[in-house]
N, C-alpha and C positions, 0 to 999 in steps of 0.2 A: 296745468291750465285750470282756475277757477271761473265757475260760472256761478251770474247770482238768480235763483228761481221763486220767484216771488207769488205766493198763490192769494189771490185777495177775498177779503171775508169779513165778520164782526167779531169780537171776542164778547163772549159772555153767552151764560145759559139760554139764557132765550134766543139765542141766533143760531143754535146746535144746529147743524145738518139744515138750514135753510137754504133757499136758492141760491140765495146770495152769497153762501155761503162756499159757492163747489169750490172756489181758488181753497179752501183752506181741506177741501174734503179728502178733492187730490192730491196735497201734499200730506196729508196722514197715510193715507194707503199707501203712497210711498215709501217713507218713513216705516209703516208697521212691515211690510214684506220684505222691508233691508235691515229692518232688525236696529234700528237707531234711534231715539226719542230728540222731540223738543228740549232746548233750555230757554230760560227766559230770560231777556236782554233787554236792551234798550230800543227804545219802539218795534220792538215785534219776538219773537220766538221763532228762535231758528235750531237747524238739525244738519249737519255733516253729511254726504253722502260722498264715499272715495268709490267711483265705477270709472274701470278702465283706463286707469292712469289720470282721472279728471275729478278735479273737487267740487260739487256744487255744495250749496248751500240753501238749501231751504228755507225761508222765509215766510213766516204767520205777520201781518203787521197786526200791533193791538193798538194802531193809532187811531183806528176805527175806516172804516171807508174811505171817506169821504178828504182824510189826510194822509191816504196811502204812498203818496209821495215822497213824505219825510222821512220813511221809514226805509222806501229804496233807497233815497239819495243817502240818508246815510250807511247805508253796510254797501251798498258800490264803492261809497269813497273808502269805508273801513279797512275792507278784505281788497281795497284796490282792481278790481272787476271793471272791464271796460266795457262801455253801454253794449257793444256788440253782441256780448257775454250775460245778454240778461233777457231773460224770459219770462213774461206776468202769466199765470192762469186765469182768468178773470171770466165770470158768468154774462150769458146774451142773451135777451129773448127776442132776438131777431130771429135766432137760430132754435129749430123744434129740441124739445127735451131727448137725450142720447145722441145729438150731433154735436161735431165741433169742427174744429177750424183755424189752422196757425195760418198766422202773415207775420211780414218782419216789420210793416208799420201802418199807420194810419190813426185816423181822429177817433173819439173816444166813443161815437156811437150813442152818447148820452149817457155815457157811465160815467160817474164821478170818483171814481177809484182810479179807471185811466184818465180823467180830466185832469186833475191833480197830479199823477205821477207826468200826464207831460207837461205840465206848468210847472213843476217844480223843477225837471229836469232841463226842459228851455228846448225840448224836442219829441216829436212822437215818432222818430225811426227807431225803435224799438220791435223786438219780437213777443205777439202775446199768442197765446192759444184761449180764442173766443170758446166756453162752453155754452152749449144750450141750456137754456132752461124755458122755451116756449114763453107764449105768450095768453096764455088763456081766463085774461081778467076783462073786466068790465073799463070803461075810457073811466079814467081819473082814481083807479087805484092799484096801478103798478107798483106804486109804493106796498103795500102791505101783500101784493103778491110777490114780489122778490122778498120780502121777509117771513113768507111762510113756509113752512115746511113742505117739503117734496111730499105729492102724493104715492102710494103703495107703487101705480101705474109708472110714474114719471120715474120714482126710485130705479124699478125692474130695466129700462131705457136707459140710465144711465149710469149702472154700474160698472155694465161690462166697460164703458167710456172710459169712465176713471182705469181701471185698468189698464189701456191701451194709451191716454193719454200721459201714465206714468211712463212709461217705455216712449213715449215721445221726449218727455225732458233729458232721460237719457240718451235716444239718439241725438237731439239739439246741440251736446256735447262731442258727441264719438262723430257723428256722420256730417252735421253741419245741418244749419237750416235748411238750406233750400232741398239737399237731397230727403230730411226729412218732411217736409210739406207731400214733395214730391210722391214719399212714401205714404202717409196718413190720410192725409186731406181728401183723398176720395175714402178711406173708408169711412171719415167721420161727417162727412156729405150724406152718406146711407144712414150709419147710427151702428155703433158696433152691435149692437142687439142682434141686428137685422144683415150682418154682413158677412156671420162664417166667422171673422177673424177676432176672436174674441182673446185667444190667446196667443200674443207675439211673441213671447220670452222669446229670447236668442236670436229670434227671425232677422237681427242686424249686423250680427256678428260677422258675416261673409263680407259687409260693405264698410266696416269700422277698419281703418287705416291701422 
């Protein structure tokens, strides 16, 4: 079974480790802890991941945001991945910095990364994992706080995240959505910081088929 795991971001120096950035942050720590690198491809940079009998495929799109569409639709049709099979990371600052939050579908929330992936795809049932990245700008420059860099505080909040929401793409595979929401979604309600469960390794192994 292949699945496609799309984490959304900018490509280029100045977008390093920005808010906007976490879809590409999480799928690096993934990548660096399973020991596998990027290649570079067509509309995005993607990386192998063979966990428990499942293939995902990690996905950087370098279409920029705002056309992060093109870049799903095409490696879903590529590697043949049915929408089922496909999970966005994508940053919220609905949600405070160190939470997060899977669902299997809904509107874009005013992100234009998921705007686009569901217009291009002609659907938003789709599964994405919303990260936090709070909200703490002034009215009328959201814009240049989702392109700034995490602060020290915000970092510390949402690291352990990243961790945790790695082992969520993996259970998305092994366990299935819902019993992974089931599993996560309260702890990423608290903020792994703040929840004790900072390291899952294996914690799903009893419930993986």
């Amino acid at each position: 079974m292949t699945y496609l795991i799309a984490g959304l971001g900018n490509f280029g120096d100045k977008y390093h480790n920005t808010r906007h950035n976490i879809g590409f942050m999480v799928l690096d720590s993934l990548a660096s802890n399973s020991g596998i690198s990027f290649e570079d491809g067509r509309y995005g940079f993607t990386a192998t991941l063979r966990y428990r009998s499942r293939n995902y495929i990690l996905l950087k799109p370098s279409t920029y945001m705002n056309l992060s569409g093109r870049a799903v639709d095409y490696w879903l049709k590529k590697r043949k991945v049915p929408i089922e099979n496909l999970l966005v990371v994508v940053d919220d600052i609905a949600l405070p910095a160190g939470s997060f939050r899977m669902r299997l579908k809904g509107g874009s929330g005013g992100h234009n990364g998921l705007a686009n992936i569901s217009s291009v795809l002609g659907t938003d049932n789709y599964a994405r994992i919303r990260v936090g990245i709070g909200n703490g700008f002034a009215r009328g420059s959201q814009s240049r706080f989702v392109l700034d860099q995490f602060t020290p505080a915000e970092l510390q909040a949402t690291e352990p995240s990243i961790k945790i929401i790695a082992e969520m793409i993996k259970s998305f595979g092994t366990i299935g959505a819902e019993l992974t929401m089931t599993k996560y979604n309260a702890i990423g309600k608290r903020g792994a910081a703040d929840s004790g469960d900072e390291d899952l390794n294996g914690s799903i192994d009893g419930l993986i088929p």
